[in-house]
Backbone of each chain as ProteinMPNN parsed JSONL, in Angstrom:
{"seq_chain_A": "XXXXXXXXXXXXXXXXXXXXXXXXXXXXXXXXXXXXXXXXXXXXXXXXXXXXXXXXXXXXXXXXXXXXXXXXXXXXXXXXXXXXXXXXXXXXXXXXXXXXXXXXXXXXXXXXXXXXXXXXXXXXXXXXXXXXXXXXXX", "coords_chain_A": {"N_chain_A": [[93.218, 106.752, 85.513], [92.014, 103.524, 85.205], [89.423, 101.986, 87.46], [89.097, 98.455, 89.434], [88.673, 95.41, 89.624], [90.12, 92.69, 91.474], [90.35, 89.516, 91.179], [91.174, 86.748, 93.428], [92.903, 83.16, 94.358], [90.738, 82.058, 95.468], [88.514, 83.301, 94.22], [88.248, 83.31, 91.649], [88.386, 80.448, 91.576], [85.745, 80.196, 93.164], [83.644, 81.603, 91.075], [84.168, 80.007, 88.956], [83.297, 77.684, 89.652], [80.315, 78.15, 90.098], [78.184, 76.468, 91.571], [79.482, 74.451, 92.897], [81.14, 76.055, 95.173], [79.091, 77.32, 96.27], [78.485, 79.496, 98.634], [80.516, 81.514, 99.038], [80.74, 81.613, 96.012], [78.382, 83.225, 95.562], [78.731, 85.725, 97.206], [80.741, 86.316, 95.234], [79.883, 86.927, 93.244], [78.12, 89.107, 93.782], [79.934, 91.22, 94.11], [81.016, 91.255, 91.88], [79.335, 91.98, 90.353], [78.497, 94.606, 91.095], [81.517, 95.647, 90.625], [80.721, 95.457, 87.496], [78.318, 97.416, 87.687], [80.158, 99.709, 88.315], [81.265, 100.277, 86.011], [84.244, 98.801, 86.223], [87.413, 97.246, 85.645], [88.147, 93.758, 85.305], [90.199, 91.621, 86.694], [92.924, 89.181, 86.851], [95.262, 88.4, 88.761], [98.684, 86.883, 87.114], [100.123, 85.129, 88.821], [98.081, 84.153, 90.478], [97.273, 81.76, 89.409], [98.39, 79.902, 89.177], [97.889, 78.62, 91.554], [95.275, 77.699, 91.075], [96.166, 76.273, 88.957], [95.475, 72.911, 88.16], [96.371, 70.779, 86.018], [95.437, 69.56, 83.057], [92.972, 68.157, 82.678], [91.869, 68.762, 85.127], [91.319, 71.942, 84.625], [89.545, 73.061, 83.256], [87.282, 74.482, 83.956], [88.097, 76.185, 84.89], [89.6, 77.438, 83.059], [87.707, 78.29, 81.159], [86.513, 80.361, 82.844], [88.153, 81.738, 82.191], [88.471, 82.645, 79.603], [86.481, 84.382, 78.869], [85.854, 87.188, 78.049], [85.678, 88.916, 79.505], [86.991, 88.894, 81.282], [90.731, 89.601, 82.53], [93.602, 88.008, 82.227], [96.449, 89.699, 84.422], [99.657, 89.619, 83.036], [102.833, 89.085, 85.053], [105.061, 91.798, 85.994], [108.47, 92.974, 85.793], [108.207, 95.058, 87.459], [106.556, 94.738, 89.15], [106.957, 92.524, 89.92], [108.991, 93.61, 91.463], [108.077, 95.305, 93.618], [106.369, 93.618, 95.217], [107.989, 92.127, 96.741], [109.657, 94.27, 97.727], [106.793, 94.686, 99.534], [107.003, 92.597, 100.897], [109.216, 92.415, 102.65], [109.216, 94.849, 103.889], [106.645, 94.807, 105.573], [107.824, 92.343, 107.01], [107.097, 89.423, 105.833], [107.613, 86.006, 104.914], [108.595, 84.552, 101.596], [106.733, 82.891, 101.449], [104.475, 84.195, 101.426], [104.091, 85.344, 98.953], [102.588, 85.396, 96.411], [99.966, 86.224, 97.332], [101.441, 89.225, 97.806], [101.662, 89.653, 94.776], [99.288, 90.063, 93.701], [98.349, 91.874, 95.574], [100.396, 93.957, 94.425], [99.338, 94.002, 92.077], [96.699, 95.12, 92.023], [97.21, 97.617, 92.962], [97.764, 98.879, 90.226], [96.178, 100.206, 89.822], [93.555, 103.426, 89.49], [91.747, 102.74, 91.504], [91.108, 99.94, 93.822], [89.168, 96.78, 94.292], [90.448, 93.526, 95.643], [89.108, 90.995, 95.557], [88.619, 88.075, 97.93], [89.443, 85.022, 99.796], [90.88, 85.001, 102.049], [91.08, 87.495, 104.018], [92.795, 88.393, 105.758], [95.199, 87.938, 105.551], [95.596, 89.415, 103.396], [95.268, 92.092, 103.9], [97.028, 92.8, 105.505], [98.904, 93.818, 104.225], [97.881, 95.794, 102.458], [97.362, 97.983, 104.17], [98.043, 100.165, 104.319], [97.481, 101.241, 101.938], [94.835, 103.136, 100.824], [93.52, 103.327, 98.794], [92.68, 100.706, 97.964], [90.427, 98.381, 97.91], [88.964, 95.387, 100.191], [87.262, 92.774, 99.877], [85.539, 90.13, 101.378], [85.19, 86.965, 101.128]], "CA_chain_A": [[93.154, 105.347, 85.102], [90.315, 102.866, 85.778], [88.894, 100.985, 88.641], [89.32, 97.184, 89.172], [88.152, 94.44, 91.027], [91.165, 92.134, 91.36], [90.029, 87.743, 91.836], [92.765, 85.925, 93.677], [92.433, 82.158, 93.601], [89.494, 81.447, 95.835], [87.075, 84.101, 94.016], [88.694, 82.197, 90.532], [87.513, 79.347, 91.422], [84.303, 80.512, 93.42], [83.526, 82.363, 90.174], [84.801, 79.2, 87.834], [82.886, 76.422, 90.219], [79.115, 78.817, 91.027], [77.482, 75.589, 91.667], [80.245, 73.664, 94.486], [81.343, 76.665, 95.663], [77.529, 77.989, 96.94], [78.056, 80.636, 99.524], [81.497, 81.952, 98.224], [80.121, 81.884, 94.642], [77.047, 84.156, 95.585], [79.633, 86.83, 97.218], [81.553, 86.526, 94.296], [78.931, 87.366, 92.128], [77.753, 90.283, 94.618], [81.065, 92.735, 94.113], [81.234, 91.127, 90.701], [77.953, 92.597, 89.422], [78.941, 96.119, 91.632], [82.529, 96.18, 89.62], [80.002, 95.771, 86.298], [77.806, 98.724, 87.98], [80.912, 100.643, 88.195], [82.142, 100.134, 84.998], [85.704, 99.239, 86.762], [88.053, 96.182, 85.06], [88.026, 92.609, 86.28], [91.926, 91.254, 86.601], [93.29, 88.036, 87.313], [96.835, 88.232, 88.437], [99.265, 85.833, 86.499], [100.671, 84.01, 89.681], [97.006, 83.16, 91.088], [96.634, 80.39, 88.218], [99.749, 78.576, 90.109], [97.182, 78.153, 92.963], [94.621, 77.552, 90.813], [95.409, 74.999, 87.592], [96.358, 71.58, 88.501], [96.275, 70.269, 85.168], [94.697, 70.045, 81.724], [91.87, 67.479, 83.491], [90.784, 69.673, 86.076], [91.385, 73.069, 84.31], [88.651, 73.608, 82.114], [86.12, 75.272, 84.632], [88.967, 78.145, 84.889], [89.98, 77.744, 81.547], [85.985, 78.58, 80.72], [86.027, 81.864, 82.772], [89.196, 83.22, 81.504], [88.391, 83.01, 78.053], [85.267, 85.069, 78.587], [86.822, 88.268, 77.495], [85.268, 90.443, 80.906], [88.262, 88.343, 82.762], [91.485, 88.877, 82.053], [94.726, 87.882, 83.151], [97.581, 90.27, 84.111], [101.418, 89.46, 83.896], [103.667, 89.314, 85.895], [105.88, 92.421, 85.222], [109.387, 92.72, 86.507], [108.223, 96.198, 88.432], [105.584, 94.469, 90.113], [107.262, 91.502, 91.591], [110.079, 94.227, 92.701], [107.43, 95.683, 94.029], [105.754, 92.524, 96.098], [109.281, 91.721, 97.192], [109.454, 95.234, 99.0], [106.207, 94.69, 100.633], [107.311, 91.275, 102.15], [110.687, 92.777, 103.445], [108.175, 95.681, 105.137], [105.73, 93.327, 106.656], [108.438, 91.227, 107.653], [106.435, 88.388, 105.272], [108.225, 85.026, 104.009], [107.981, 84.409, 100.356], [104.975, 81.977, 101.469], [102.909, 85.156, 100.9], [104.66, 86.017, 97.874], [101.458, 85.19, 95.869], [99.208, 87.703, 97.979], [101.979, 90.226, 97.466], [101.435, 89.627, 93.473], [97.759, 90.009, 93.849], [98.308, 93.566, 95.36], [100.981, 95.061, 93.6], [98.307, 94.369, 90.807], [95.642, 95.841, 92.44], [98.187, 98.683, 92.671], [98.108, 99.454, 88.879], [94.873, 101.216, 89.194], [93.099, 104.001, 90.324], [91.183, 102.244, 92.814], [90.536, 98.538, 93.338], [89.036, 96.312, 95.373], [90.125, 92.725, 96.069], [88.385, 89.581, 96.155], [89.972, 86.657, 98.495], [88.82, 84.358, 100.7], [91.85, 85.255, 102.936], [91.582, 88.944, 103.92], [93.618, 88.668, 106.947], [96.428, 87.853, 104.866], [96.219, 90.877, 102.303], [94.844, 93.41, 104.625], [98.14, 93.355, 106.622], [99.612, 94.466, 102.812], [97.485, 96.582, 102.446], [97.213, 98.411, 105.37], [98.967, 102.088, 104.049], [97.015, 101.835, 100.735], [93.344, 103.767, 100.947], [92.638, 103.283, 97.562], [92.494, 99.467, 97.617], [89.349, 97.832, 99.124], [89.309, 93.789, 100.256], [85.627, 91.714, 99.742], [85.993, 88.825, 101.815], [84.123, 86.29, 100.061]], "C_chain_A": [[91.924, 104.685, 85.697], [90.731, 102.612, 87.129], [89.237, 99.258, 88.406], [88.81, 96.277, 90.167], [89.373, 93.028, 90.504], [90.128, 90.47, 92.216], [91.684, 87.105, 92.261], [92.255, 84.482, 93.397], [91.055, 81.514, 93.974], [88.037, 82.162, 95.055], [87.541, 83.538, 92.362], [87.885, 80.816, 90.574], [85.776, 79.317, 91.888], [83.5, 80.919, 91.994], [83.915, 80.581, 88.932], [83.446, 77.846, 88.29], [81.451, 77.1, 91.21], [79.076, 76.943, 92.308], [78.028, 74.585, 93.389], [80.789, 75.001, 95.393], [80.771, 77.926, 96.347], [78.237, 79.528, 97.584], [79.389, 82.141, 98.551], [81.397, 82.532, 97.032], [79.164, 83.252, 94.461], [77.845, 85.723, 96.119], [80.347, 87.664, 96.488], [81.052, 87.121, 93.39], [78.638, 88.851, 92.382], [78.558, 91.375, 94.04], [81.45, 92.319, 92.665], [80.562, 91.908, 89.765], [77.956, 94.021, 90.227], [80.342, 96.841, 90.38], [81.699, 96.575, 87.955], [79.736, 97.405, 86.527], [78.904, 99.774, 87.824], [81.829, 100.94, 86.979], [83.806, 99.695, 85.007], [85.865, 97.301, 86.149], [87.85, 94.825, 85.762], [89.373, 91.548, 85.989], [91.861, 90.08, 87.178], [94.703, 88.24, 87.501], [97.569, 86.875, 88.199], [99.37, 84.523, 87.714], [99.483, 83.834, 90.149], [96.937, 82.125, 90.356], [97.822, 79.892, 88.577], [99.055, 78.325, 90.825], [96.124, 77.369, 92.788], [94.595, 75.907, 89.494], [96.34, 74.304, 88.158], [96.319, 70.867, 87.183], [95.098, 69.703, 84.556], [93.427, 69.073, 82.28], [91.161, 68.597, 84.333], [90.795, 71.211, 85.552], [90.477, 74.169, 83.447], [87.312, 74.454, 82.371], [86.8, 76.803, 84.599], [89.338, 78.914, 83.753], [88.659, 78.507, 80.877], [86.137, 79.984, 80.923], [87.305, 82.47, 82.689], [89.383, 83.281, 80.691], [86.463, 83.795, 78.132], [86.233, 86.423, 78.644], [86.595, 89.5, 78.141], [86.565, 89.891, 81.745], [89.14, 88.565, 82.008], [92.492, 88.914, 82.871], [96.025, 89.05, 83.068], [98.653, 90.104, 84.301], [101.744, 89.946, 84.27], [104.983, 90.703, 85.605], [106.455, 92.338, 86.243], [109.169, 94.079, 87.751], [107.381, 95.845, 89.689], [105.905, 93.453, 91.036], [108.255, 92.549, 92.301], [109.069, 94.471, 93.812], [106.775, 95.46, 95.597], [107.113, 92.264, 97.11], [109.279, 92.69, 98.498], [108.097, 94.994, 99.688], [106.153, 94.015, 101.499], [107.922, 92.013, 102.932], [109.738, 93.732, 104.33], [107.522, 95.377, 106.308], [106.183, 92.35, 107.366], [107.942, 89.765, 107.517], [107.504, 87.759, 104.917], [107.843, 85.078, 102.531], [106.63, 83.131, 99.982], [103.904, 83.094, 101.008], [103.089, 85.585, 99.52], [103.358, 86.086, 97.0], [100.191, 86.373, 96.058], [99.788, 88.859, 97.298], [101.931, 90.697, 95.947], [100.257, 90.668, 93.533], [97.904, 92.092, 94.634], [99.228, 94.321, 94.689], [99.855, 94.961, 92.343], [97.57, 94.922, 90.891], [96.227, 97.607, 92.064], [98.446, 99.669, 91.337], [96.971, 100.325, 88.77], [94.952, 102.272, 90.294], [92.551, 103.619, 91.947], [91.179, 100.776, 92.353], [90.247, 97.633, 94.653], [89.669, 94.721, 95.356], [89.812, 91.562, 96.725], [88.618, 88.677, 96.496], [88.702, 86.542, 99.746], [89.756, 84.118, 101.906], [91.831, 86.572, 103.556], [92.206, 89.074, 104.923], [95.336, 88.776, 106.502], [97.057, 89.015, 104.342], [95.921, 91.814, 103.406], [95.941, 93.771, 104.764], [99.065, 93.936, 104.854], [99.127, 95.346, 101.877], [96.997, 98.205, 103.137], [97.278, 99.892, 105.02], [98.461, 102.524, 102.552], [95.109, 102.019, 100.481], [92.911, 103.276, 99.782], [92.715, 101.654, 97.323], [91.351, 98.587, 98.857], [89.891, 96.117, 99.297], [87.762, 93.355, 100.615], [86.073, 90.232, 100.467], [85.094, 87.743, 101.307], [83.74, 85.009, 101.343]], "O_chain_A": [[91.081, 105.168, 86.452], [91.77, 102.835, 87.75], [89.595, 98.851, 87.301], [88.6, 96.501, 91.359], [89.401, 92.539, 89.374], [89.526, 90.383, 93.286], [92.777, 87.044, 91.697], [91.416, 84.296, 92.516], [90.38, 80.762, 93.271], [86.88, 81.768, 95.199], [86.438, 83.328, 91.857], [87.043, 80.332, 89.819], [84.854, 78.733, 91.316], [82.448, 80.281, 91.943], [83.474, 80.823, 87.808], [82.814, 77.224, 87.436], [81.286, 76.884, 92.41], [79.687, 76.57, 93.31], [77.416, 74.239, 94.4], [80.791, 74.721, 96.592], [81.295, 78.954, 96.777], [78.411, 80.513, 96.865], [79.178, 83.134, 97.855], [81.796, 83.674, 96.805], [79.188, 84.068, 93.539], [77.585, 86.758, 95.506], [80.632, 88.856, 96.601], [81.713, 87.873, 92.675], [78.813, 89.72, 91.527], [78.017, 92.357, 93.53], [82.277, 93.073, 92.152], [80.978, 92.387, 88.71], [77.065, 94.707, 89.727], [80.328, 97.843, 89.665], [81.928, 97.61, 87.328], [80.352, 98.348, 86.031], [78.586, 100.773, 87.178], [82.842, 101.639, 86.957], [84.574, 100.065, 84.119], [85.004, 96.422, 86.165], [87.341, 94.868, 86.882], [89.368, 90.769, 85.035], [90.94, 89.795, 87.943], [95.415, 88.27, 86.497], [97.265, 85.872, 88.844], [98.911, 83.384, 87.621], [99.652, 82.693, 90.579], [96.26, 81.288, 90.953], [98.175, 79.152, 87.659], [99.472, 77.235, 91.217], [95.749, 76.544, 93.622], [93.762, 75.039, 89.233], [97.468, 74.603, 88.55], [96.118, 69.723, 87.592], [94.051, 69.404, 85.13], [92.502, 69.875, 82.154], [90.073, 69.133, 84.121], [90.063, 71.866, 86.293], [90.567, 75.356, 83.131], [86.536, 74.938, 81.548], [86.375, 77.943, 84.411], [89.419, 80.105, 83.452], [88.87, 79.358, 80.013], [86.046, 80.822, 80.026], [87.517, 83.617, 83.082], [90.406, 83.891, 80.376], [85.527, 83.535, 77.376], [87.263, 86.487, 79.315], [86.947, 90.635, 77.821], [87.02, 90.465, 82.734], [89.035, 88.125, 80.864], [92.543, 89.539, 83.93], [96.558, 89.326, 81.993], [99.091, 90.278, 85.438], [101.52, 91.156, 84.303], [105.898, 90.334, 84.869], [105.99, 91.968, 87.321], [109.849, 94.099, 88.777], [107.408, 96.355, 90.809], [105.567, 93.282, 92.207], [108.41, 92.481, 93.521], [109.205, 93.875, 94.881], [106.631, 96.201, 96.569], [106.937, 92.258, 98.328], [109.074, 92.401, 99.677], [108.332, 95.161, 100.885], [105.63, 94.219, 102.594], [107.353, 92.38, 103.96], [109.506, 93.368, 105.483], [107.712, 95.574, 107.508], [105.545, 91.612, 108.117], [108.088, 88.931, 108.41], [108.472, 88.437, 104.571], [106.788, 85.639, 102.234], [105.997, 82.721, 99.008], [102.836, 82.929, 100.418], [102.176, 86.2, 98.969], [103.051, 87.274, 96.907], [99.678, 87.117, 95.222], [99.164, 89.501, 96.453], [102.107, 91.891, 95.7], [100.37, 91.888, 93.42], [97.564, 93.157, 94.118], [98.856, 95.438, 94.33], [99.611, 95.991, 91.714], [97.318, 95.569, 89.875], [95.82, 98.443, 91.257], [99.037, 100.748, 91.291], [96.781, 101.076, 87.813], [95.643, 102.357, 91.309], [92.845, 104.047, 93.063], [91.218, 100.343, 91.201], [90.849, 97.691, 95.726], [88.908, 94.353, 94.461], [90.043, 91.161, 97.866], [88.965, 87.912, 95.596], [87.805, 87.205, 100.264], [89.527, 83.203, 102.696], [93.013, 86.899, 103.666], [92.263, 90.276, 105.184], [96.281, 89.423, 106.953], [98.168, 89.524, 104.493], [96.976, 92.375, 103.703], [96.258, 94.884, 104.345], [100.077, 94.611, 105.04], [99.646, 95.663, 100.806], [96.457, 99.186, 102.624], [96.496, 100.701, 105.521], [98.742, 103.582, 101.987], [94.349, 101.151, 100.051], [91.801, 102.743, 99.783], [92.846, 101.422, 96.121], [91.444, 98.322, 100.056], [90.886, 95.649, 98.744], [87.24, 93.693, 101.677], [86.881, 89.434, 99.992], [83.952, 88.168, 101.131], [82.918, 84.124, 101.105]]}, "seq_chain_B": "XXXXXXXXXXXXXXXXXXXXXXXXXXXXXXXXXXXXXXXXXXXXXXXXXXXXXXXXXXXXXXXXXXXXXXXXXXX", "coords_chain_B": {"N_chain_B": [[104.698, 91.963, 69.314], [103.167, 94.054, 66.732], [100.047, 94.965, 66.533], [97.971, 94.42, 63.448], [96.121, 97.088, 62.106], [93.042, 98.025, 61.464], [90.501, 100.004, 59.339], [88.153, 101.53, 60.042], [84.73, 102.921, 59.603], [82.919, 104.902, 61.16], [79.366, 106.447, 62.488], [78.712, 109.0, 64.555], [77.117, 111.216, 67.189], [77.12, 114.467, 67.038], [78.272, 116.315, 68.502], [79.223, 114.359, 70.674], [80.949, 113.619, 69.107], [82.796, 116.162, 69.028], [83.645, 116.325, 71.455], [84.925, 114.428, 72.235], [87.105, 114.543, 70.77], [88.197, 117.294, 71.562], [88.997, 116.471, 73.694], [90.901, 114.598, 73.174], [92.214, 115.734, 70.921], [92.828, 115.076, 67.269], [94.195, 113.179, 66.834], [94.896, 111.609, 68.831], [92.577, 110.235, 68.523], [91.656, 107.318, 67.302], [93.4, 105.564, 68.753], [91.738, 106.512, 71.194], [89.315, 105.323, 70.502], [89.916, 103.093, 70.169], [90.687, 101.849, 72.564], [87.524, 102.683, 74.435], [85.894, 100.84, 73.054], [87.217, 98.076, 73.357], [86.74, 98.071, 76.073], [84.022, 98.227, 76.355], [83.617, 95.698, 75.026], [85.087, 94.053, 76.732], [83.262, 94.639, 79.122], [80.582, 93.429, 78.1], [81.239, 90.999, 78.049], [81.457, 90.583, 80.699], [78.764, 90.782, 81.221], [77.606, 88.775, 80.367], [78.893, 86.999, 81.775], [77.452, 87.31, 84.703], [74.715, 86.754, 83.887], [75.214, 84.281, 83.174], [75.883, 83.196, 85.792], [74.031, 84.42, 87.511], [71.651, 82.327, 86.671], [72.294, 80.339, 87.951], [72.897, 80.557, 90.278], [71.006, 82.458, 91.152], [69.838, 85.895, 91.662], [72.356, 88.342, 93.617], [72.168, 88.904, 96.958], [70.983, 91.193, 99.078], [71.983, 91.854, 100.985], [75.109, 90.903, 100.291], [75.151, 92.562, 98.478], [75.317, 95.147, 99.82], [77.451, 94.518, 101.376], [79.199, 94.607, 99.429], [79.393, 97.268, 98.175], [80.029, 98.203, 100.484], [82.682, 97.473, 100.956], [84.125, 98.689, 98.591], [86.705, 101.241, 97.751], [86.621, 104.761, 97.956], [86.889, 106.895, 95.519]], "CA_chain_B": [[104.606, 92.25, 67.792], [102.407, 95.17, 66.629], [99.039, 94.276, 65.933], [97.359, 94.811, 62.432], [95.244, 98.112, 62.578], [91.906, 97.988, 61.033], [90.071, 101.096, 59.055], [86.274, 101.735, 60.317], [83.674, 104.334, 59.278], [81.919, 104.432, 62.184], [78.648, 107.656, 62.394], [78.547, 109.035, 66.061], [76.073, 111.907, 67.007], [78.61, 115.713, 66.684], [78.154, 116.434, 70.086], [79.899, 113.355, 71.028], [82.866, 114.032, 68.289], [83.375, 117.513, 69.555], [83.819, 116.334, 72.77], [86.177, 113.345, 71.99], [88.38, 115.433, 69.926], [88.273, 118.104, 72.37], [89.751, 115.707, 75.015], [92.282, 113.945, 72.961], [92.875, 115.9, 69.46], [92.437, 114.309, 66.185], [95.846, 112.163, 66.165], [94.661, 110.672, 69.435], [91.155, 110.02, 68.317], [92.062, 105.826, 67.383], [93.523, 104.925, 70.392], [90.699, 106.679, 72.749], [88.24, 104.607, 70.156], [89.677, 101.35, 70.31], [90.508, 101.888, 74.512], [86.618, 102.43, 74.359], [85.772, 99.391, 72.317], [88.005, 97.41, 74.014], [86.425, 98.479, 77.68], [82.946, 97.516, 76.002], [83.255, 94.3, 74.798], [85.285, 93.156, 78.343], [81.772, 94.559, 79.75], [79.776, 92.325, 77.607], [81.758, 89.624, 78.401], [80.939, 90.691, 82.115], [77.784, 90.932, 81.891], [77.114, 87.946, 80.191], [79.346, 85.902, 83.324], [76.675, 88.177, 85.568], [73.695, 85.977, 83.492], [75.101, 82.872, 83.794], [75.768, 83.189, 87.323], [72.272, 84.753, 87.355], [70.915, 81.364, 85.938], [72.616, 79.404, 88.663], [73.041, 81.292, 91.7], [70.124, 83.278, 91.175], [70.341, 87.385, 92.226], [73.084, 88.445, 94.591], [71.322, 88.854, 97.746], [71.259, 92.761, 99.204], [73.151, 91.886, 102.288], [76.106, 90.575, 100.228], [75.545, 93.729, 97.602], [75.819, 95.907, 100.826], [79.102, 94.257, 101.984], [80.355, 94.834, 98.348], [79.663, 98.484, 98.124], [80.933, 99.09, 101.958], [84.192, 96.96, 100.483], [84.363, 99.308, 97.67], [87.052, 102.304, 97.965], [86.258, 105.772, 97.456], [87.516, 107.836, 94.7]], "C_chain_B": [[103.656, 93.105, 67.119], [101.268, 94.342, 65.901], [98.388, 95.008, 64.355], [96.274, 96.057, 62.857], [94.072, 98.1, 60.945], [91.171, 99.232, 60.53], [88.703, 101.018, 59.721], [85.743, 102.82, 60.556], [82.711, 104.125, 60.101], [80.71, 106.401, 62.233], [78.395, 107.612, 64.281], [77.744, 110.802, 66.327], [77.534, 113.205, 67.047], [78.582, 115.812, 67.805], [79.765, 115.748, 70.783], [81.209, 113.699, 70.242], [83.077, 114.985, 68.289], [83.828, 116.927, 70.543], [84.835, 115.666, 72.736], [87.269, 114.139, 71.175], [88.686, 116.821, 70.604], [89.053, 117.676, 73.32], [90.954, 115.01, 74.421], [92.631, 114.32, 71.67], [92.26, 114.769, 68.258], [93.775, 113.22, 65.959], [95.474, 110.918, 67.42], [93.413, 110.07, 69.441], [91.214, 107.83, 68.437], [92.431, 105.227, 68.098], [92.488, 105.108, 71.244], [89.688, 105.742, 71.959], [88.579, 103.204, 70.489], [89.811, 100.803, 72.002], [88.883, 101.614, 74.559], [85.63, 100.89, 73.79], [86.018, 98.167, 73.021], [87.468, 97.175, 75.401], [84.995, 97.779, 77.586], [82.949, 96.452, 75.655], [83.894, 93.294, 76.154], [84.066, 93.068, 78.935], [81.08, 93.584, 79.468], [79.978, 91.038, 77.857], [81.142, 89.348, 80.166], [79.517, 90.319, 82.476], [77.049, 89.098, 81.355], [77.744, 86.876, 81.355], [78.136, 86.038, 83.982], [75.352, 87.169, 85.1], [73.973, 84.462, 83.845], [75.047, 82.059, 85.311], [74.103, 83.195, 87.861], [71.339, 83.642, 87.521], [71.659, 80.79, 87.586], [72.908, 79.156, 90.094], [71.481, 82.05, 92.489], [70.758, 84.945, 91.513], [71.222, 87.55, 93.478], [72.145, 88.72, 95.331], [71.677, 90.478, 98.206], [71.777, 92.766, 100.562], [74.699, 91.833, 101.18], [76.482, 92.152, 99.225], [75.651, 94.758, 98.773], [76.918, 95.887, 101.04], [79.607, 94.987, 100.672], [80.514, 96.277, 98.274], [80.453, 99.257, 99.604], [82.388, 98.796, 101.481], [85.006, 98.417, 99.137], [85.313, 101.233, 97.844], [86.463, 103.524, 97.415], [87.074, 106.472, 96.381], [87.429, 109.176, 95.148]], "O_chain_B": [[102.921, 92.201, 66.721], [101.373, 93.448, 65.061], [98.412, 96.237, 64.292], [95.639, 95.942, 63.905], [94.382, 98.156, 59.755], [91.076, 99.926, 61.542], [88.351, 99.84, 59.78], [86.052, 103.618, 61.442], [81.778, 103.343, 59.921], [81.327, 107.444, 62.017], [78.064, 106.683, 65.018], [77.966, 111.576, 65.397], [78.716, 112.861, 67.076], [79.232, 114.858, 68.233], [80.82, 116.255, 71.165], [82.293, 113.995, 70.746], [83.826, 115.208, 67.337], [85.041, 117.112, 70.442], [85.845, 116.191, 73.205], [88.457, 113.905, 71.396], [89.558, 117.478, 70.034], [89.839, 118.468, 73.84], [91.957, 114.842, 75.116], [93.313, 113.506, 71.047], [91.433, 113.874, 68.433], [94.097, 112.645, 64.919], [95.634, 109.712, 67.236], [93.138, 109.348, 70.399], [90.878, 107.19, 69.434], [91.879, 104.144, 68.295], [92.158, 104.209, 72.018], [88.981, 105.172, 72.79], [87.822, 102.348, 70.947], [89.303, 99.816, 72.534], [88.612, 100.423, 74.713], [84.824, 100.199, 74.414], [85.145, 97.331, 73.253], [87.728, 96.09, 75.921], [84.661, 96.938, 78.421], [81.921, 95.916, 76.071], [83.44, 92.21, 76.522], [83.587, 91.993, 79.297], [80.822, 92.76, 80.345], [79.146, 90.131, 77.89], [80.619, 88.354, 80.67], [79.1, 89.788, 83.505], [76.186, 88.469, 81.967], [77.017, 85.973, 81.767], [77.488, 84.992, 84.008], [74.833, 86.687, 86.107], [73.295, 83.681, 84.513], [74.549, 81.028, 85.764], [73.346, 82.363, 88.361], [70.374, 83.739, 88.28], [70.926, 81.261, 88.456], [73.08, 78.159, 90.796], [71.062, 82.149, 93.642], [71.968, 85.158, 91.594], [70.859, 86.895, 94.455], [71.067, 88.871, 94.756], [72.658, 90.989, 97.667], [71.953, 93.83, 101.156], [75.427, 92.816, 101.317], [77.57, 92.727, 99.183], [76.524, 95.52, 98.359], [77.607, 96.906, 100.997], [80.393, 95.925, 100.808], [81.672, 96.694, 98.295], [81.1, 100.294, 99.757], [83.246, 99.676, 101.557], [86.167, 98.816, 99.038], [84.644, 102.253, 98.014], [85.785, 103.396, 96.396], [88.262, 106.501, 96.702], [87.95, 110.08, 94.495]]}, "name": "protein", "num_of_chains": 2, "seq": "XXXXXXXXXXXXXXXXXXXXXXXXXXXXXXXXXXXXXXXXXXXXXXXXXXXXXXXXXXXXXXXXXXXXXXXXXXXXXXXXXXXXXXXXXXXXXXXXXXXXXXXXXXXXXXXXXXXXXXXXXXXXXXXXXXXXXXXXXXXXXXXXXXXXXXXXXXXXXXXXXXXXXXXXXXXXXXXXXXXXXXXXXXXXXXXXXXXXXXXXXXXXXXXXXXXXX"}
């Protein structure tokens, strides 16, 4: 199966908002234009756009780059929140991370994948036991 | 809901359609084309983000394309 470079919500919006979101933006771009080089997918998981759209006013910068048809979004399937669920209970995480935990069981669907958050202290620790998933700190 | 499927006479060098029909038969030939298809026009979409960014960011810088490839797992 492919490669992927997984955006959570800060590399969404870094990626949605170059211009206010300078340094972030330019990172974003960095492992953005590597995933190109590698020919490997570029995913949005469903539950980041809860973090991300506050309504139809402010939504249209995100709305922009997820109708460009290199982004797309992946639902939520029922295997994947089981999934997230078990890695809280592991980690001994609240469902405050539940969101993170999305964000890698998606990563999870591929061969390899790396990603992109402006948190990696968060995912790392949920990632910890899986080699084949990198983290870009943006 | 099953999507409408589309006919297309497409000319590809023999080489190439030995090889593809070598790897997935002639029954799976339409699926590995439109998977392909499908993989290319996300690209395009990519690469054109990659320009606009381009335009506004300017070139990633080769520190941050360093980090990304150290970030990047191995296969």
């Amino acid at each position: 199966m492919a490669e992927a470079l997984i955006l959570d919500a800060k590399a969404v919006n870094a990626l949605a908002n170059p211009k206010v979101r300078g340094a972030q933006a330019q990172r974003a771009a960095a492992i953005l234009q590597l995933a190109y080089q590698k020919r490997a997918l570029v995913r949005v998981p469903a539950p980041v756009l809860a973090q991300v759209c506050r309504g139809v006013r402010h939504d249209s910068a995100v709305n922009h780059l997820l109708n460009n048809p290199g982004v797309r979004v992946v639902e939520l399937s029922r295997t994947a929140a089981q999934q997230a669920g078990h890695m809280l209970a592991r980690h001994k995480l609240s469902s405050a991370h539940a969101i993170d935990a999305f964000v890698v069981a998606t990563a999870l669907q591929f061969d390899t994948a790396v990603i992109a958050t402006a948190d990696p202290k968060d995912i790392r620790r949920l990632t910890a036991s899986f080699s084949r998933i990198g983290i870009f700190a943006l | 809901m099953a999507q409408s499927a589309a006919k297309l006479s497409v000319s590809i060098p023999g080489e190439l359609a030995e090889a593809v029909r070598k790897r997935v038969g002639a029954r799976g030939l339409s699926g590995f084309v439109a998977r392909a298809v499908a993989h290319e026009l996300e690209r395009e979409g990519v690469r054109v983000l990659l320009a606009d960014l381009g335009d506004q960011l300017g070139q990633p810088s080769k520190a941050d394309m360093a980090r990304a490839r150290k970030a990047w797992p191995k296969r």
